[in-house]
C-alpha positions as CSV (number, residue, x, y, z in Angstrom):
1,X,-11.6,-8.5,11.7
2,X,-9.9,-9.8,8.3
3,X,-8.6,-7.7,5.5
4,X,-9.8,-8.4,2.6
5,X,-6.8,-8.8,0.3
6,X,-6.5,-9.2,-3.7
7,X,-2.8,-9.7,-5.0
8,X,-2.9,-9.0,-9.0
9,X,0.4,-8.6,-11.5
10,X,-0.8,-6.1,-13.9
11,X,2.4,-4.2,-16.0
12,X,5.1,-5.6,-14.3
13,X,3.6,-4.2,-11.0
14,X,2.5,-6.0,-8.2
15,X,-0.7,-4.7,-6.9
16,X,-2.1,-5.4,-3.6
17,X,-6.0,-4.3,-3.5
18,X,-7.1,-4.0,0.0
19,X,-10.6,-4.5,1.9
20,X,-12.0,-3.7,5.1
21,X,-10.1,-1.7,8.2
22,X,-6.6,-1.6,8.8
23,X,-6.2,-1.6,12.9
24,X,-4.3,-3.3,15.5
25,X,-5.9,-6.7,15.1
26,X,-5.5,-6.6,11.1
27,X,-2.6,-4.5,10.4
28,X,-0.8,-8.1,11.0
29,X,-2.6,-9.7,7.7
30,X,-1.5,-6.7,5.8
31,X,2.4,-6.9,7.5
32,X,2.7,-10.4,6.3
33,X,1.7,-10.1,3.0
34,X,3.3,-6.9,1.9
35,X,6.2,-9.1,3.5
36,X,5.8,-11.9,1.7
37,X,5.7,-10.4,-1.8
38,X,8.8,-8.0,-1.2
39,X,10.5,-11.6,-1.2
40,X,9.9,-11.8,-4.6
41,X,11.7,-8.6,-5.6
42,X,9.1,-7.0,-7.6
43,X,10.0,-4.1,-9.8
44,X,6.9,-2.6,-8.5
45,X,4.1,-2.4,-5.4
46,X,0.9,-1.0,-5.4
47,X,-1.1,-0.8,-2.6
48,X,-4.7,-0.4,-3.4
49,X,-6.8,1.0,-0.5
50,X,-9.3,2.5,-2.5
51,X,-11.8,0.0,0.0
52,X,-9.9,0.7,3.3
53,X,-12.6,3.0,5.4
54,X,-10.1,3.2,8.4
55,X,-6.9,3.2,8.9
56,X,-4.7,3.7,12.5
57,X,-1.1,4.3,13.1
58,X,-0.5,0.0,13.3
59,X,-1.5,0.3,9.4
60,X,0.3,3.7,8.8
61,X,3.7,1.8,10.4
62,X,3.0,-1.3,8.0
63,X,3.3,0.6,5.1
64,X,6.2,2.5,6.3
65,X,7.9,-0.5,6.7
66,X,7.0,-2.1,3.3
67,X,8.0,0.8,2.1
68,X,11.6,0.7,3.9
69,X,11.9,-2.8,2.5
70,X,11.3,-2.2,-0.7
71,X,13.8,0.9,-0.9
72,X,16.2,-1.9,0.0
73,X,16.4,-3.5,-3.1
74,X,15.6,-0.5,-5.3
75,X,11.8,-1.2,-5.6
76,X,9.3,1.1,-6.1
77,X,6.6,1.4,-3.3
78,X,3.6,3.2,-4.1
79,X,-0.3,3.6,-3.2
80,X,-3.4,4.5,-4.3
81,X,-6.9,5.2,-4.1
82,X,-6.8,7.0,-0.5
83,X,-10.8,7.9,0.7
84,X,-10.7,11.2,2.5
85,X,-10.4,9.6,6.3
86,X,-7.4,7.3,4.9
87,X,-6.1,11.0,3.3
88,X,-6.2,12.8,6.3
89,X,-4.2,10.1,8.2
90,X,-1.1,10.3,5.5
91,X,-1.4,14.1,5.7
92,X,-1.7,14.8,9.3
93,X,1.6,12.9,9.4
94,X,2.7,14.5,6.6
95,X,3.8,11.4,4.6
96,X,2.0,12.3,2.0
97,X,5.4,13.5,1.4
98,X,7.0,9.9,2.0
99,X,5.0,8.0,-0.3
100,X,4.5,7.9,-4.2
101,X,0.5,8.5,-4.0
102,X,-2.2,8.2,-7.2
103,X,-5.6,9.3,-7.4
104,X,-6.6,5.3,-8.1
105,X,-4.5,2.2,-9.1
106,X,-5.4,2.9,-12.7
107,X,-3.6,6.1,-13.2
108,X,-1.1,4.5,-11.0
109,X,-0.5,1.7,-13.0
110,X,0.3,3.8,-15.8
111,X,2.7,5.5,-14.8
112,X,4.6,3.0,-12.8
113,X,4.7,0.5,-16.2
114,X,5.9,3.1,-18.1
């Protein structure tokens, strides 16, 4: 199953807007290009997964990872959008904690241009 994946710069912030069901067999896609654009240093990533409907631990370890990377060069790492089953996951492994989260990408945005 492919992701469906949207890469924007809006404000100085890269946003990644996400489709579909982050699992085993796609959490790859979503590695590589959360990868890929850390390369380019950006002040700022937003990951959009206000259309993910699923999401295992292969997707939870992704992000973690992008996450790590970015703290590397002093980026900031963020996401947004979470649907209530995506919610749960971050919360049951209590990395809600870990993670800058936002309501959606706008309010997000806002605050991460700022």
């Amino acid at each position: 199953m492919n992701l469906d994946i949207d890469i924007k710069n809006r404000n100085r912030v890269m946003v990644i807007k996400i489709g579909g069901e982050i699992d085993l067999y796609s959490s790859p896609q979503l590695r590589k290009t959360i990868l890929e654009s850390i390369k380019a240093k950006p002040l700022a990533i937003l990951i959009d997964l206000e259309n993910v409907r699923y999401m295992d631990s292969s997707g939870v370890a992704t992000l973690i990872e992008g996450l790590k990377r970015a703290n590397q060069y002093q980026g900031r790492f963020a996401i947004a959008g979470l649907r209530a089953e995506v919610k749960e996951v971050f919360e049951l492994t209590r990395l809600d904690k870990v993670f800058e989260i936002y309501y959606d990408s706008e309010t997000a945005l806002e605050t991460m241009a700022a």
